[in-house]
C-alpha positions as CSV (number, residue, x, y, z in Angstrom):
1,X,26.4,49.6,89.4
2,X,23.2,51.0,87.8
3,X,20.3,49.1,86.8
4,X,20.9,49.2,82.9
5,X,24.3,47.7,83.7
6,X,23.4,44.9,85.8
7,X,20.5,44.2,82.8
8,X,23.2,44.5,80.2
9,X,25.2,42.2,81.8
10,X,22.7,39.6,82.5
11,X,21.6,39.4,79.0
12,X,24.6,38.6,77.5
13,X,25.0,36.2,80.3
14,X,22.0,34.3,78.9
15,X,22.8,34.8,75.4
16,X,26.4,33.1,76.3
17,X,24.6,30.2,78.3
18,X,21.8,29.8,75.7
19,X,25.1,29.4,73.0
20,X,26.3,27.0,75.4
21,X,23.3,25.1,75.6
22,X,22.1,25.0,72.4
23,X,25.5,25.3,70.5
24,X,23.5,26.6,67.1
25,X,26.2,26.7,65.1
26,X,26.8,22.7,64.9
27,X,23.0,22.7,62.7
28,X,25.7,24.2,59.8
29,X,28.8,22.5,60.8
30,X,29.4,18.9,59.4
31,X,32.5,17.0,61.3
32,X,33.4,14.5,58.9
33,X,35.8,11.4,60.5
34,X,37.4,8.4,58.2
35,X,39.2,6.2,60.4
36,X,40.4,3.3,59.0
37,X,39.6,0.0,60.6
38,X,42.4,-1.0,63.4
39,X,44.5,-3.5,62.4
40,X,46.5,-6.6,64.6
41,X,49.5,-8.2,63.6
42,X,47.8,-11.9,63.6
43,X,47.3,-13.2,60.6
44,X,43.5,-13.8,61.6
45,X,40.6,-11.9,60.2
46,X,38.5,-10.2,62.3
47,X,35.0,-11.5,62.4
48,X,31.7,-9.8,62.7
49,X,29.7,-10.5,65.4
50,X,26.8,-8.4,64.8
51,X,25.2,-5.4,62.6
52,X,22.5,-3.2,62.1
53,X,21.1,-0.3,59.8
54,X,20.1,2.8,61.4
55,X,16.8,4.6,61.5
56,X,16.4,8.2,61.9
57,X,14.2,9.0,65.5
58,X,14.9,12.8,66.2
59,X,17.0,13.3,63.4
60,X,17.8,12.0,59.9
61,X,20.4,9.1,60.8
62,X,21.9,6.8,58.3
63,X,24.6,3.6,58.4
64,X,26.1,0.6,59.0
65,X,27.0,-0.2,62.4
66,X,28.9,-3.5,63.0
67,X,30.7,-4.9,65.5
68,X,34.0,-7.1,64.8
69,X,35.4,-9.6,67.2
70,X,39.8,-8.8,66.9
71,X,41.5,-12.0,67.1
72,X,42.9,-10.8,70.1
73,X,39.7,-10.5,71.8
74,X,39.1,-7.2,71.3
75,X,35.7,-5.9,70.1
76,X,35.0,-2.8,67.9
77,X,32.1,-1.0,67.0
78,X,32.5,0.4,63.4
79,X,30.4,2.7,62.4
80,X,30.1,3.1,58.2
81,X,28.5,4.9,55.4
82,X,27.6,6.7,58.7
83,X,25.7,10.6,58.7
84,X,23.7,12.2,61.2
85,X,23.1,15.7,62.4
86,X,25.6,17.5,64.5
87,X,25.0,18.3,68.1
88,X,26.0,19.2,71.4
89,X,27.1,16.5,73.4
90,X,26.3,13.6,70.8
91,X,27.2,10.2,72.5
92,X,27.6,6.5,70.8
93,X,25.3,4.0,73.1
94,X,25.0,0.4,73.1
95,X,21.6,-0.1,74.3
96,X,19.6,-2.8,76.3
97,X,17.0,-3.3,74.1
98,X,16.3,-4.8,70.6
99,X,15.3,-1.5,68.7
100,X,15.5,1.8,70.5
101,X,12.4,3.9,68.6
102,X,11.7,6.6,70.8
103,X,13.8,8.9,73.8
104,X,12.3,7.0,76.8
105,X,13.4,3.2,75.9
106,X,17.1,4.2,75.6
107,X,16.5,5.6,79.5
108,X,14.6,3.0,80.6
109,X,16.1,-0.2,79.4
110,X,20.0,1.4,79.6
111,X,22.6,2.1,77.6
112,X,26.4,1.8,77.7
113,X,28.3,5.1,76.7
114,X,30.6,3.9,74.3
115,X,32.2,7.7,74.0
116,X,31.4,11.0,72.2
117,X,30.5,10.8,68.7
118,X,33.7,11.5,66.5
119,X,31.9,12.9,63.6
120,X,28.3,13.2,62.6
121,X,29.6,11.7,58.9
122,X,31.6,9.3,58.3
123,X,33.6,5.9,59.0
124,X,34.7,5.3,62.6
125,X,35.4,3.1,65.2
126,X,34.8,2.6,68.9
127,X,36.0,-0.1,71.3
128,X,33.9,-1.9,73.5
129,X,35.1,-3.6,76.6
130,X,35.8,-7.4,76.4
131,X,33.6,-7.9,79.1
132,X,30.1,-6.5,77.2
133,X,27.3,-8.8,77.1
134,X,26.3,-8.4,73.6
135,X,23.4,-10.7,74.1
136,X,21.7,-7.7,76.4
137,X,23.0,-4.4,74.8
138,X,21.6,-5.6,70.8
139,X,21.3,-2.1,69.7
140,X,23.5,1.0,68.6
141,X,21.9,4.9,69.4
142,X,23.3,8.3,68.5
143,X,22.4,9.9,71.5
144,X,22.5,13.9,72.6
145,X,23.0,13.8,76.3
146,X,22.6,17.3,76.4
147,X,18.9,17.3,75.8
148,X,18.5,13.2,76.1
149,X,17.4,13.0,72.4
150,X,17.6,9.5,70.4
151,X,19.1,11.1,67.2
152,X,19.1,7.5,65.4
153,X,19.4,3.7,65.7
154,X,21.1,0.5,64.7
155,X,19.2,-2.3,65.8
156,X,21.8,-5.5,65.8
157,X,21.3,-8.6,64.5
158,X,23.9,-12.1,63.6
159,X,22.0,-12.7,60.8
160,X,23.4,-12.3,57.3
């Protein structure tokens, strides 16, 4: 093989991992989700447990997150009026911490991974295991895990 094919072929090598990595496109791309909330057959309401508003950190973040206890047991994380930016990798985290400002508290304190993001605009849910302590995770973070970026957060509160 000569040497200007080997170089060829290790720059579009890096070109395809840099893609990879970076996933550019998704800065133009909008993924827009409107799940309606999940229903049970009781008759019951479900009630809300807690809520926040989110704050941009890395990005501009915006939205309700709130968290409804199913009369079933069941908890769900509902995300609403929700818009961030679009990323690689982007992650929902329940985090150990009352507010979540900066990259390094989400790392330090820990998080739960709640699953990947849906969409970076609008409504959507995600459940949250019965046996969550929502005394110690009291805060909800759009998280890239790709380049462990704090995209935005919802710190949670029972009141009003």
């Amino acid at each position: 093989m000569s040497v200007r094919k080997l170089i060829v072929a290790v720059a579009v090598a890096a070109v395809v991992s840099a893609w990879y990595a970076f996933r550019p496109e998704r800065l133009f791309i909008n993924q827009t989700v409107n799940e309606g909330f999940p229903t049970t057959v009781a008759a019951a309401e479900p009630q809300v447990v807690t809520r926040g508003i989110f704050h941009s950190v890395a990005h501009e973040t915006e939205g309700t997150a709130t968290i409804y206890q199913q009369p079933d047991g069941r908890k769900t994380l509902r995300l609403t009026n929700f818009k961030t930016s679009n990323g690689p990798d982007v992650q929902v985290y329940l985090v150990a911490a009352e507010d979540a400002k900066d990259n390094d508290t989400v790392t330090r304190v820990g998080f739960l991974q709640l699953g990947a993001l849906k969409g970076n605009i609008g409504d959507q849910n995600y459940e949250i295991s019965s046996d969550v302590d929502l005394t110690k995770y009291r805060a909800v973070t759009i998280w890239c895990r790709r380049f462990s970026v704090n995209f935005g957060t919802a710190p949670l509160s029972t009141k009003g």
